[in-house]
C-alpha positions in Angstrom: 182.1 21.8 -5.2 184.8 22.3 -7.8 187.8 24.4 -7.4 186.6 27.6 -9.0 183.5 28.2 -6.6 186.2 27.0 -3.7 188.0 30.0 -4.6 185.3 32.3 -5.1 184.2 31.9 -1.3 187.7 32.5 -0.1 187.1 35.5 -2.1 183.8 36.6 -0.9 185.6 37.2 2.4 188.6 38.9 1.4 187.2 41.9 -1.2 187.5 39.6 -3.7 191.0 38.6 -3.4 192.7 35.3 -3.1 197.0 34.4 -3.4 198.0 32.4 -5.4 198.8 29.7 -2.4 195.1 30.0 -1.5 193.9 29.2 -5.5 196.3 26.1 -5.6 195.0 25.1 -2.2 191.8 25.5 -3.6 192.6 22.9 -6.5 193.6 25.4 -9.4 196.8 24.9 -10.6 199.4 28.2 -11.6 198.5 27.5 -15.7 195.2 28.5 -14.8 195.3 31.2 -12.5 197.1 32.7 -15.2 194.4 31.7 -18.1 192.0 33.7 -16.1 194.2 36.6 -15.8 194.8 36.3 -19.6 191.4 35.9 -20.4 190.7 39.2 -18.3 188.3 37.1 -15.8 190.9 37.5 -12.9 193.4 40.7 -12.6 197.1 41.1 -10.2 196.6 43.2 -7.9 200.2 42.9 -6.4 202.5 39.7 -6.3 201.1 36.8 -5.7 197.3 38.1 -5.3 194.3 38.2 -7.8 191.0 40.1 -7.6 188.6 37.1 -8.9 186.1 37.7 -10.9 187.6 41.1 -12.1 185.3 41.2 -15.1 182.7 42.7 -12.8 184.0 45.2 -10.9 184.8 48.6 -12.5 187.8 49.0 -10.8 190.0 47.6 -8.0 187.8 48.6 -4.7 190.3 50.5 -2.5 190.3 47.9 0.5 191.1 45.2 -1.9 194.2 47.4 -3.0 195.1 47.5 0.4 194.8 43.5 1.3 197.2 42.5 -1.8 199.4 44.6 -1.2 199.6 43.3 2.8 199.2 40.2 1.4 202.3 40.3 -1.3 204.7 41.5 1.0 204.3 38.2 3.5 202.8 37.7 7.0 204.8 39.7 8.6 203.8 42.9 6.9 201.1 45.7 8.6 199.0 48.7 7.0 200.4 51.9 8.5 199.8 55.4 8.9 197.2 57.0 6.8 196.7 53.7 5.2 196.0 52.2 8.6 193.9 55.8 9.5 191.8 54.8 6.4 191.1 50.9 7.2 190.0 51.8 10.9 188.1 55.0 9.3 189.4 57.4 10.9 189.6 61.0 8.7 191.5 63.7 8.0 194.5 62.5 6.1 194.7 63.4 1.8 193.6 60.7 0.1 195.7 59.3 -2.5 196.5 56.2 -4.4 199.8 55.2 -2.5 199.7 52.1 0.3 202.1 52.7 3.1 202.7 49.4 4.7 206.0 48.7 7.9 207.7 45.6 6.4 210.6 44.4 9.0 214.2 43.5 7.7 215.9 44.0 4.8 213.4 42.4 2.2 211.2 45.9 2.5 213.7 47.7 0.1 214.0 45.6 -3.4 210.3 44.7 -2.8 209.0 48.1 -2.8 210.4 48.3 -6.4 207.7 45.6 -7.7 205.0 48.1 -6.1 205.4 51.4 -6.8 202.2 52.2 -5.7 203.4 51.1 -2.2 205.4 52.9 0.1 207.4 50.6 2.6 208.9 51.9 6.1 210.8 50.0 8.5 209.0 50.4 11.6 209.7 48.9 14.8 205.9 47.6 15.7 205.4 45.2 18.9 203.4 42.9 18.4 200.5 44.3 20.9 200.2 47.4 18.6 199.1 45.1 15.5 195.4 44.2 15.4 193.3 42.6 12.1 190.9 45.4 10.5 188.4 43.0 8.5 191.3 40.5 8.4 194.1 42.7 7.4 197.1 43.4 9.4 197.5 47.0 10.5 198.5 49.2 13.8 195.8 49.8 15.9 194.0 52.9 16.0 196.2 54.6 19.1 199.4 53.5 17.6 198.4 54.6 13.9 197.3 58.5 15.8 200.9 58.1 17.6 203.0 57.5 14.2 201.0 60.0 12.1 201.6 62.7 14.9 205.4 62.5 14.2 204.6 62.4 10.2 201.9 64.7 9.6 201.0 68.1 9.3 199.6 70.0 12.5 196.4 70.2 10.5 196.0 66.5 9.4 196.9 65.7 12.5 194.7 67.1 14.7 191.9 66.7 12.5 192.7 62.5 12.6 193.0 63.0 16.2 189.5 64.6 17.0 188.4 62.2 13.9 189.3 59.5 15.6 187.9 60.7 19.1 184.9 61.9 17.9 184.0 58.0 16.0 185.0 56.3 19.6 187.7 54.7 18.3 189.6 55.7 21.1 189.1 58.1 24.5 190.5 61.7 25.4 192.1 59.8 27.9 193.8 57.5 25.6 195.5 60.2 23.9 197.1 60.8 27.2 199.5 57.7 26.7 200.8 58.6 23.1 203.3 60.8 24.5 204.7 57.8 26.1 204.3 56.2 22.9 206.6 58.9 21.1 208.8 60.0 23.4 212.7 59.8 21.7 211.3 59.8 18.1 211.7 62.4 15.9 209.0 65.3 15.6 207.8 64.4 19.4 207.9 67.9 20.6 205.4 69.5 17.6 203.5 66.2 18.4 202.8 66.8 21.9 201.2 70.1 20.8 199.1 68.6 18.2 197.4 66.5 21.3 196.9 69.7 22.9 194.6 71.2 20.3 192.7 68.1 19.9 189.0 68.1 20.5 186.6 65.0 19.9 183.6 67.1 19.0 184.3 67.9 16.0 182.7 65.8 13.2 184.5 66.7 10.4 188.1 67.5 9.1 186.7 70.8 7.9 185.6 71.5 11.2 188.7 71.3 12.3 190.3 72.6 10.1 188.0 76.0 10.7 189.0 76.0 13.9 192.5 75.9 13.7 192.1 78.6 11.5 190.2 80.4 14.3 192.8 79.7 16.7 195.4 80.5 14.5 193.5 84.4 14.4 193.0 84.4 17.5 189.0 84.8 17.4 188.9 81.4 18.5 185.4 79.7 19.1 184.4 79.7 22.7 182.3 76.5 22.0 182.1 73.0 19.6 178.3 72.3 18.6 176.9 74.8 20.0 172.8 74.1 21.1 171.1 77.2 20.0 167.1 77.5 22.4 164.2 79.6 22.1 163.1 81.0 25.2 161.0 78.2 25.0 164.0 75.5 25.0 162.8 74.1 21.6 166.3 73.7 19.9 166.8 76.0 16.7 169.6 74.7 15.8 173.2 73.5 16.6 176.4 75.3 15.2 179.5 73.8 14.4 181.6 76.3 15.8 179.7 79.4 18.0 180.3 82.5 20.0 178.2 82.9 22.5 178.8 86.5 23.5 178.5 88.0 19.7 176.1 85.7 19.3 177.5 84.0 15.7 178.1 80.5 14.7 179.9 79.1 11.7 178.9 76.2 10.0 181.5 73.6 8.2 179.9 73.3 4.6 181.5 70.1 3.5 180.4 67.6 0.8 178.9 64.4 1.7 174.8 64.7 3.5 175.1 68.4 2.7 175.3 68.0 -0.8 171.2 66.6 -1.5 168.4 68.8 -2.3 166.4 68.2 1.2 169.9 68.4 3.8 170.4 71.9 1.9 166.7 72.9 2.3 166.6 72.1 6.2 169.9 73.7 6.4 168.2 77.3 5.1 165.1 76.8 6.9 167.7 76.0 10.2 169.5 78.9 9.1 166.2 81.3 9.0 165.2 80.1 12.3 168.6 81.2 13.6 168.8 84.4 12.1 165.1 85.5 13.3 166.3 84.4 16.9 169.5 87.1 16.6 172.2 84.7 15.2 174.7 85.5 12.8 175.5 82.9 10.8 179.0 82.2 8.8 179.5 79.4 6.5 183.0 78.0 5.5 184.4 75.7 3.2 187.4 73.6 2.7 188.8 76.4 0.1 188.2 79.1 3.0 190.3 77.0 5.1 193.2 76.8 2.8 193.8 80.9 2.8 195.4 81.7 6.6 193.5 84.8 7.1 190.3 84.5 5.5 188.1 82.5 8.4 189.6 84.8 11.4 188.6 87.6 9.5 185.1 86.9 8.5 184.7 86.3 12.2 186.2 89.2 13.5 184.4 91.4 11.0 180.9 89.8 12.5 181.9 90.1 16.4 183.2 94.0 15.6 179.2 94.0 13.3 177.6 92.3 16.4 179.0 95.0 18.8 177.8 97.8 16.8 174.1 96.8 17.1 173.6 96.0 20.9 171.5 99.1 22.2 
């Protein structure tokens, strides 16, 4: 086996990356690691790390991004925060391009300036809160929820709280011990309140995000996927967010399985079958979440509508 398809199996496993210790390892010398990159068959991802084979990807795929740039900043650096959120999966946190990665001592600071599409913090991470995520070093999913409680906003982090909860990732219970966790740091206190409003049910950001909103208005939802029966018990349907006494759910209308022909057909057909049964049903998207009063209104309007017609 020559050096090149050496290389491309080390690659295989790692999103297509490989350092430049691993290629000379491998047999290839720096002269041409660099030919490739010259030649536009290999591409730097960060210092010190190439995506192989660069000539058939579109782009850099975002996980290979994220393993350079671990990788170029030595063994002792970790994914973190919503960086770390995104490698366990966990949702809820804007997406963007940067890479935030804890890097101990003072090598974090002129490093960062060779990445600027990393941001380095100097966290103080024991070595029991580090796991591998597909090989790369990150926090593990309760320490990441602790850290982006004190660095979030109340509605990103709830909604990577329940995220998190809701994918099994870790237990209501768990969430018990991130106060200890916290406790001294900065932002503690509005933490602590975040894990009060946290609830695993919810499947989506928006759907947390609705319900804040709710809360916020104070209309808020006396139950999280709601089971709506026939007389019958066959189920008509299951709302998001419901009130039970009025008699209205509100759905989450987010993009993803909602966005195909036959999830938006079952969803009217759901819809109609909930409506003929005495339902009201609200639907609400992420920009209905973004305007404060909009959601608690809508709701409050249908509860005062429902009132009006019971006999």
């Amino acid at each position: 086996m020559d050096a090149l398809e050496v290389v491309r199996r080390v690659a295989a496993e790692r999103d297509g990356i490989v350092t430049l210790a691993q290629a000379r390892a491998a047999g290839l010398s720096t002269h041409e690691v660099r030919r490739f990159c010259r030649a536009g068959r290999w591409r730097v991802v960060a210092r010190g790390s190439y995506l192989v084979d660069a000539d058939l990807y579109d782009d850099v795929p975002r996980r290979a991004q994220i393993r350079a740039a671990v990788a170029s900043f030595g063994l002792a650096a970790a994914a973190v925060l919503s960086t770390a959120a995104e490698l366990h999966g966990v949702a809820g946190m804007r997406v963007t391009e940067l890479i935030h990665l804890s890097v101990p001592g003072p090598v974090a600071r002129p490093a960062r300036l060779a990445h600027p599409q990393v941001v380095v913090h100097q966290l103080v991470i024991p070595a029991e809160h580090l796991v591998r995520v597909n090989g790369i070093s990150a926090t593990g999913p309760l320490r990441t929820l602790a850290d982006l409680c004190l660095w979030a906003d109340r509605f990103s982090a709830v909604s990577v709280l329940d995220s998190a909860v809701n994918r099994r990732l870790v237990t209501a219970d768990d969430l018990l011990t991130i106060p200890r966790l916290i406790r001294g740091r900065r932002g503690a206190i509005a933490a602590r309140g975040y894990l009060g409003e946290a609830d695993g049910r919810a499947q989506s950001p928006l759907e947390t995000r609705a319900r804040l909103r709710c809360v916020d208005g104070r209309v808020a939802p006396d139950a999280l996927q709601l089971e709506v029966r026939d007389e019958d018990g066959y189920l008509l349907g299951i709302g998001d967010l419901g009130w039970r006494g009025p008699r209205i759910i509100a759905e989450a209308d987010g993009r993803g399985p909602h966005d195909v022909p036959e999830a938006a057909y079952a969803d009217r057909r759901r819809q109609n079958r909930l409506v003929n049964a005495g339902w009201t049903v609200l639907r609400f998207t992420w920009s209905d979440t973004l305007r404060p009063d909009y959601i608690p209104w809508t709701v409050r309007r249908a509860i005062a509508a429902a009132r009006r017609r019971r006999p």
